[in-house]
C-alpha positions in Angstrom: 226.2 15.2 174.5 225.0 13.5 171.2 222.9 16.5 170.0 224.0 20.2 169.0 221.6 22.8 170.4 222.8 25.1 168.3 221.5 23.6 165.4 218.8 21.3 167.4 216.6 23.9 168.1 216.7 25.7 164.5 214.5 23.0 163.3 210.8 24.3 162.7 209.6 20.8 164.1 211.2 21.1 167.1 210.4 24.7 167.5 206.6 23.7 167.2 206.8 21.0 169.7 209.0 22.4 172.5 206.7 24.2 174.9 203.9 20.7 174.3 206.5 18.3 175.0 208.4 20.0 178.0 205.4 22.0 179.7 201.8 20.3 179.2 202.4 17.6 181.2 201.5 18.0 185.4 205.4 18.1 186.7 205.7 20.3 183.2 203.4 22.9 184.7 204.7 23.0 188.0 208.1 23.7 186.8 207.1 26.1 184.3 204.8 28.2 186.9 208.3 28.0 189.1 210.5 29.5 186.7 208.2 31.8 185.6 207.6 32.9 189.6 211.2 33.0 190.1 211.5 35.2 187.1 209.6 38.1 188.4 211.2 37.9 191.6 214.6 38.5 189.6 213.3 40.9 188.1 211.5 42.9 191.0 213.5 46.1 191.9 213.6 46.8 188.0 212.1 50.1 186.3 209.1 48.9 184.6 210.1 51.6 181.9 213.2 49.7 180.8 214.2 47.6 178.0 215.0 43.7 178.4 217.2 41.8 176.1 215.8 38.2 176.6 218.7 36.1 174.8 218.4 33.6 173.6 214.5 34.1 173.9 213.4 30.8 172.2 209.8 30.3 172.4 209.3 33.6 174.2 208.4 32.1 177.9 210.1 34.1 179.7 209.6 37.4 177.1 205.6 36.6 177.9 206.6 37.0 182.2 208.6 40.1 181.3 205.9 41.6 179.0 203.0 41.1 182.0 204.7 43.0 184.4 204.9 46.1 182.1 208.6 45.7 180.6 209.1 46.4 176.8 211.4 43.4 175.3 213.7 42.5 172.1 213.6 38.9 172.3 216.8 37.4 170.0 217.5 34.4 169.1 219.8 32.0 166.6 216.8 30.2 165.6 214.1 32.1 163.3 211.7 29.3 164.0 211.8 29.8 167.8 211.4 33.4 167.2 208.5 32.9 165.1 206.7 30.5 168.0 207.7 33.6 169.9 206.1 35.9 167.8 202.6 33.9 167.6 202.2 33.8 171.2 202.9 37.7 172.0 201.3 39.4 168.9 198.8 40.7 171.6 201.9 43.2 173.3 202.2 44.9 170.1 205.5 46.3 169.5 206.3 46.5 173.1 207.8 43.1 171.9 210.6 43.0 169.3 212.7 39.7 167.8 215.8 39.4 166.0 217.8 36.9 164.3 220.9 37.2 165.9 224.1 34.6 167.8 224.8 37.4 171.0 228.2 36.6 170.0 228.6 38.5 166.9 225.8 41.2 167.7 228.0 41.8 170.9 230.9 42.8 168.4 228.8 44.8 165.8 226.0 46.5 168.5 227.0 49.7 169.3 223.8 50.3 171.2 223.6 49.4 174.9 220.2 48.3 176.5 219.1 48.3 180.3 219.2 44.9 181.4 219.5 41.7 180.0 218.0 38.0 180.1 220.1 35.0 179.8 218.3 31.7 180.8 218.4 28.2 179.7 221.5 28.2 178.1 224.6 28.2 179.6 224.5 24.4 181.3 224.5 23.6 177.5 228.1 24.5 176.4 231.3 24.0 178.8 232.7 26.6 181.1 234.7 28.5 178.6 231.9 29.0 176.2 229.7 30.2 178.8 232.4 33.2 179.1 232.4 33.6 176.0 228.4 33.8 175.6 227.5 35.3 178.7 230.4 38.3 178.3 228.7 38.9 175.1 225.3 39.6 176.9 226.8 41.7 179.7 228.2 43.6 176.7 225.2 44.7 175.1 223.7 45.6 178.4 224.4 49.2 180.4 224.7 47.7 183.8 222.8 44.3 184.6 222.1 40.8 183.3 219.8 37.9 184.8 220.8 34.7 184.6 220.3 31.3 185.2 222.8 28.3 185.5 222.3 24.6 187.1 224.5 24.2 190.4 226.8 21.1 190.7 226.7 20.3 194.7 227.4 16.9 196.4 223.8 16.4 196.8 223.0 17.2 193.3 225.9 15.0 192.0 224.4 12.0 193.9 220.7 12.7 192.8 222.6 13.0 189.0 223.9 9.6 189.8 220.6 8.4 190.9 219.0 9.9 187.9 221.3 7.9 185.4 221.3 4.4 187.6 216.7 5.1 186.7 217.7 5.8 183.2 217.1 9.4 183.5 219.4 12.0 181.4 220.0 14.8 183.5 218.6 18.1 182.2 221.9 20.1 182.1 225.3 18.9 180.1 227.4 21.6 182.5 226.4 22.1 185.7 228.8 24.6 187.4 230.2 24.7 190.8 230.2 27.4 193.6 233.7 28.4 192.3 233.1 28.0 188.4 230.3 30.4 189.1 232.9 32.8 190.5 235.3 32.3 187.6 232.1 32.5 184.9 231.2 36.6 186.8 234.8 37.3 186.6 235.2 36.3 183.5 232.0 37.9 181.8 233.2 40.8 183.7 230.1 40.9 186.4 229.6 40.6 189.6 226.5 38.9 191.6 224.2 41.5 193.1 221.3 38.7 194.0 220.4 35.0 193.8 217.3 33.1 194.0 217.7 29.0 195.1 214.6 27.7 194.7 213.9 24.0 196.0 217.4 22.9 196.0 216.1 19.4 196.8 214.3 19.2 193.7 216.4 21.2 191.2 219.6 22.1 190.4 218.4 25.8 189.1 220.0 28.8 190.2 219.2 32.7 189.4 222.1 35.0 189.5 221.7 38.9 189.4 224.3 40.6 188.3 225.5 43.9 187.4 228.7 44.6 185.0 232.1 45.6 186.9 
């Protein structure tokens, strides 16, 4: 990877910019009206009177599904200009929608209060298996019983399309794809097991939904 997103997507320009240049286009919408589908299938079976940590919450696209369907949500995030995109877009649930500056990390050691489920999308293909632990531990932490999350699935198929992909020039959208048994050692690991998974169009995308609930 020759880009940090740690520090990446703490820059206000590319704050302002992300949901233009990834979602306006046509294949932009479709994949943004799939996630965002998939999202409140995840979410289904849980009490509309319960809190949702969305971390990291970025530009609040997921925070706006969660919000619809009647969820209250504290939307944290490294990046203060992400969080302030955020905040623009859902002024209109009031203070049924909360941000805070946070890395899960540390608020994981220094939270003492638990919430009812938790968020975690679009973040752990960035980092290698071992800081996924680390990250996604931290989230099932702060949470009383169950965390949502998403990861990119490395299968053969998907490896050859990856291969594909680069042979056209393409960069493949995640840096750490996991496989079938990564996945196992990432729930063991972040001490959770899966409860759920949603697979949607496995011959166009390497996205995965995991529901999990804390051991």
């Amino acid at each position: 990877m020759d880009w940090d997103p740690v520090t990446h997507y703490k820059e206000v320009a590319v704050a302002e910019r992300y949901d233009r240049e990834r979602f306006s286009s046509l294949p932009g919408r479709v994949f943004n009206a799939l996630e965002k589908h998939n999202m409140r299938k995840a979410f289904r079976a849980v009490p509309r009177d319960q809190t949702v940590l969305d971390l990291p919450c970025g530009t609040g696209r997921f925070s706006e599904v969660l919000l619809e369907e009647g969820f209250k949500v504290i939307g944290i995030d490294i990046s203060q200009a992400m969080l302030e995109v955020a905040k623009r877009k859902l002024e209109r649930f009031g203070p049924r929608f909360e941000t805070r500056v946070a890395d899960v990390r540390e608020l994981a050691r220094m939270e003492s209060q638990r919430y009812d489920v938790a968020l975690c999308a679009r973040v752990l293909m960035h980092f290698p298996l071992e800081e996924q632990i680390s990250f996604l531990r931290s989230v099932a932490e702060l949470t009383r019983r169950q965390v949502v999350f998403t990861q990119s699935l490395s299968t053969p198929y998907q490896r050859l399309r990856r291969r594909i992909k680069r042979l056209l020039g393409n960069q493949p959208p995640a840096g750490y794809p996991i496989t079938e048994a990564e996945l196992k050692t990432l729930l063991a690991g972040a001490g959770l097991k899966e409860v759920g998974r949603l697979r949607p169009m496995p011959l166009v995308t390497e996205a995965i939904y995991v529901i999990a609930e804390r051991v």
